[in-house]
C-alpha positions in Angstrom: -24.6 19.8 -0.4 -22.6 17.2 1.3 -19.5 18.3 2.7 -16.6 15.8 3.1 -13.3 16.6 5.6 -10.2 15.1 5.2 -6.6 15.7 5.3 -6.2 17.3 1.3 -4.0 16.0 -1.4 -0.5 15.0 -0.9 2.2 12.1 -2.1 0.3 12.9 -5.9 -2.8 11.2 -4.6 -6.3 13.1 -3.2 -6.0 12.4 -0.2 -2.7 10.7 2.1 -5.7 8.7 3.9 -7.0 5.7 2.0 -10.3 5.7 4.1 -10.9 9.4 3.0 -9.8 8.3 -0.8 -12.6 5.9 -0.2 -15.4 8.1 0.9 -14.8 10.5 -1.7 -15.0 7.7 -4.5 -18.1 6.5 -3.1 -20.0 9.9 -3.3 -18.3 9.9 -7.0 -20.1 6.8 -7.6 -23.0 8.0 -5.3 -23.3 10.9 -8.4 -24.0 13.3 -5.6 -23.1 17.0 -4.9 -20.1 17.5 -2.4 -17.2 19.5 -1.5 -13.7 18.2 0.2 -12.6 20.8 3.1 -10.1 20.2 5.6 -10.4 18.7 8.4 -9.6 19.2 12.7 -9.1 15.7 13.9 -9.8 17.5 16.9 -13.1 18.7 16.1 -14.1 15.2 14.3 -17.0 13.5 15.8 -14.5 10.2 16.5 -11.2 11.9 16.6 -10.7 10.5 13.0 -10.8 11.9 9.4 -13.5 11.5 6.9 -17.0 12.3 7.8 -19.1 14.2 6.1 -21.8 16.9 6.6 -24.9 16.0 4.8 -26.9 19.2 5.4 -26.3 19.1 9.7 -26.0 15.1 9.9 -22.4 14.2 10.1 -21.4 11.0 9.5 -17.8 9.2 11.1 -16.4 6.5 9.1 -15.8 5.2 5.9 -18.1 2.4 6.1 -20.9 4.3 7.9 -20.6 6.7 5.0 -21.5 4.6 2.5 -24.7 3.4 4.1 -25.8 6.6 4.2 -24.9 6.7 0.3 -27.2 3.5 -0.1 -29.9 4.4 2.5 -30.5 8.5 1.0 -29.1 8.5 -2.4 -30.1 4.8 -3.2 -26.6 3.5 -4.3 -27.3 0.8 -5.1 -23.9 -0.4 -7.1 -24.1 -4.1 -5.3 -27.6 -4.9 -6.3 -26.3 -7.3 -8.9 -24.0 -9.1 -6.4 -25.2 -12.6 -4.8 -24.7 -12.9 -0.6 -22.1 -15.0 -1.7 -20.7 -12.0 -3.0 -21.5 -9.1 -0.8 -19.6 -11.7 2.0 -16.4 -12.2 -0.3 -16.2 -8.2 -1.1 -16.9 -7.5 2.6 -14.0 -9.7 4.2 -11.4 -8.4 1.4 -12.0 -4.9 3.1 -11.8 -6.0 6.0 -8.4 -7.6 5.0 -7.3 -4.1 3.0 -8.7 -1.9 6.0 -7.8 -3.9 9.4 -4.4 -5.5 8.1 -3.2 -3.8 4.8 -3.4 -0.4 6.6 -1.6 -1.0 9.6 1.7 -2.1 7.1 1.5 0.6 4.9 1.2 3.5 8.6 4.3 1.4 9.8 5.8 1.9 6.3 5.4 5.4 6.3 5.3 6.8 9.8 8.4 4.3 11.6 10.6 4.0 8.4 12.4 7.3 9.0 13.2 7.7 5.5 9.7 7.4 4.3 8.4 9.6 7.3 11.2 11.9 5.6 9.7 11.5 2.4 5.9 12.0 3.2 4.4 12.8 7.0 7.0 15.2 8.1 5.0 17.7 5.6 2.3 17.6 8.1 4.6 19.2 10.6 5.8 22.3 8.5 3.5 24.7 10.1 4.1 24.4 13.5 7.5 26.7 14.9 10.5 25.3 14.2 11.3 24.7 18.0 7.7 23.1 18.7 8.3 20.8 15.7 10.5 18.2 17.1 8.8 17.9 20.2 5.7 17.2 18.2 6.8 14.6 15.6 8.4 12.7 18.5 5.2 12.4 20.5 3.2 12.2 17.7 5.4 9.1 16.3 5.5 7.5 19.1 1.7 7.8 19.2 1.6 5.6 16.0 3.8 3.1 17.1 2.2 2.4 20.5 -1.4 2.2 17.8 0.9 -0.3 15.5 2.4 -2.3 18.3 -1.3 -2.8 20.3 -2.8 -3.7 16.9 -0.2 -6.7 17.3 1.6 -6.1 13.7 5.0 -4.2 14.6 5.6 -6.9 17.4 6.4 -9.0 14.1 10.5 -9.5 12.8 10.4 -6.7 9.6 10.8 -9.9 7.6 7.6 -11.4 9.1 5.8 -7.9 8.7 6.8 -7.9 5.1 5.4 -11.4 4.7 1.9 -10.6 6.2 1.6 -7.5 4.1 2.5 -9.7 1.1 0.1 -12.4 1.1 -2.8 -9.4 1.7 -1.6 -7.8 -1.6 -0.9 -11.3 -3.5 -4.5 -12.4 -2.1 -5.7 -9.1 -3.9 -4.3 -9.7 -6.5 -5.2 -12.8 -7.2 -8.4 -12.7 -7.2 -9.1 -9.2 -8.9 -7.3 -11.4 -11.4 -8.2 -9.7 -15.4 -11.5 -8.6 -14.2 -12.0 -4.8 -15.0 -13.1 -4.3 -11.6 -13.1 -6.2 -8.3 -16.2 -7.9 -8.6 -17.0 -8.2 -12.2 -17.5 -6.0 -15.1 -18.9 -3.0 -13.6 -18.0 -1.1 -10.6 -19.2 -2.0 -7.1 -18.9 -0.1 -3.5 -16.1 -2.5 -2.9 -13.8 -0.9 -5.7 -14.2 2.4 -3.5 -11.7 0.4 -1.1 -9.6 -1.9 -3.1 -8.9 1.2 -5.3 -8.3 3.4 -2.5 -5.8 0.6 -0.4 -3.9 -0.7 -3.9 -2.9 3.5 -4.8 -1.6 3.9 -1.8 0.2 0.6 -1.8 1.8 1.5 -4.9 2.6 5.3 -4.2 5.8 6.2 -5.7 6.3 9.0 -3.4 7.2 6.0 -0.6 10.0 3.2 -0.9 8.7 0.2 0.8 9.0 -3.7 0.3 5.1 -3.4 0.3 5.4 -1.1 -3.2 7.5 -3.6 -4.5 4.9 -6.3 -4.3 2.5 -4.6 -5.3 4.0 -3.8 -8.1 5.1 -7.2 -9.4 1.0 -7.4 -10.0 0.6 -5.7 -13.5 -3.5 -6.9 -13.3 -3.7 -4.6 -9.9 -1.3 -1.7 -11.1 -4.0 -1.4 -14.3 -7.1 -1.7 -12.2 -5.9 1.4 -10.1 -5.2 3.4 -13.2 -8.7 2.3 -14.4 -10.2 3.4 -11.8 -7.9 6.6 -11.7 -9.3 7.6 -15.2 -13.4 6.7 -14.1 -13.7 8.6 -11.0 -10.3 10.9 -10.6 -8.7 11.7 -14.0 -7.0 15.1 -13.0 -4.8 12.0 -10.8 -1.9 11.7 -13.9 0.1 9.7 -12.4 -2.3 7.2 -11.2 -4.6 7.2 -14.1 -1.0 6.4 -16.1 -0.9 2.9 -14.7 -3.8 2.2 -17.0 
């Protein structure tokens, strides 16, 4: 049985990483056996949460994850999809997974309030003394990752405005289609899903929420997908 690692639920959604929200909806599509365990960024193979075990081959990375899907399993969800196609679904997650992500980390890990709302959980274990001493290096971590991917040197209004056209540009061209592509699921939705819930999470107040929730087409999709693949999800399946 494949075993996948990630972080475990939190902020009402399965997992507070979209990448890992996306592997585990791909071996949901996949129809495969599999487990979710906790993971040790520490002991993962890239220093990064998911991979999975698949009976002693463990495989880093979203992406990497779902060939593996395609190459053992035979997902084959895109087989319908023109090059045309498989180009346009490819450079929207790119979009949602290079330049989406990086707004909704500096949303939730520089934000204090947010950080308040959401990752200080992660910290509750550690002793009370060692706990400021570890968010403080551990924030400053993300913000040296945020300002080296180039998006925190932006004005907050500029940020916002980046973030903005990525979910519009969702959005748009989702359009009424039941699902990204079409009428039928396709590996893409694995991402787009997993990027537009956490863009909408209620447990965060962001300008990025905001927009994304003047899109009643995407708020739908994610509760549409929310009642195919995780329907114990309430609250996201609601949006439906």
């Amino acid at each position: 049985m494949i075993t996948l690692y990630g972080f475990g639920p939190a902020f009402g959604l399965p997992d507070p990483s979209a990448f890992v929200m996306k592997a585990e909806t791909l071996l949901k599509m996949a129809g495969v056996p599999y487990r979710v365990a906790l993971g040790n960024l520490r002991k993962a193979p890239k220093g990064k949460l998911p991979y999975i075990d698949d009976d002693g081959a463990v495989i880093a990375d979203s992406t990497l994850i779902r060939w593996h899907l395609e190459k053992k399993y035979g997902l084959a969800l895109d087989r319908g999809l023109s090059d045309r196609e498989r180009a346009v679904a490819w450079a929207f997650e790119r979009m949602a997974e290079e330049h989406l992500y990086w707004a909704l980390v500096h949303a939730r890990w520089v934000d204090d309030a947010n950080f308040d709302r959401g990752p200080r959980q992660f910290f509750a274990s550690l002793p009370a003394p060692l706990r400021p001493v570890v968010i403080g290096m551990v924030r400053r971590g993300v913000r040296r990752d945020l300002h080296g991917q180039g998006l925190a040197r932006h004005a907050p209004e500029d940020l916002l405005r980046l973030a903005t056209r990525s979910i519009d540009a969702i959005a748009e061209y989702l359009g009424d289609k039941p699902y990204f592509m079409g009428d039928a699921p396709t590996t893409v939705d694995a991402t787009m899903f997993a990027f537009a819930a956490h863009a909408l999470c209620p447990q965060f107040v962001t300008p990025v929420r905001t927009a994304a929730e003047r899109h009643g087409p995407l708020r739908r999709y994610v509760g549409r997908m929310a009642e195919r693949y995780f329907p114990d999800y309430g609250e996201l399946v609601a949006a439906a």
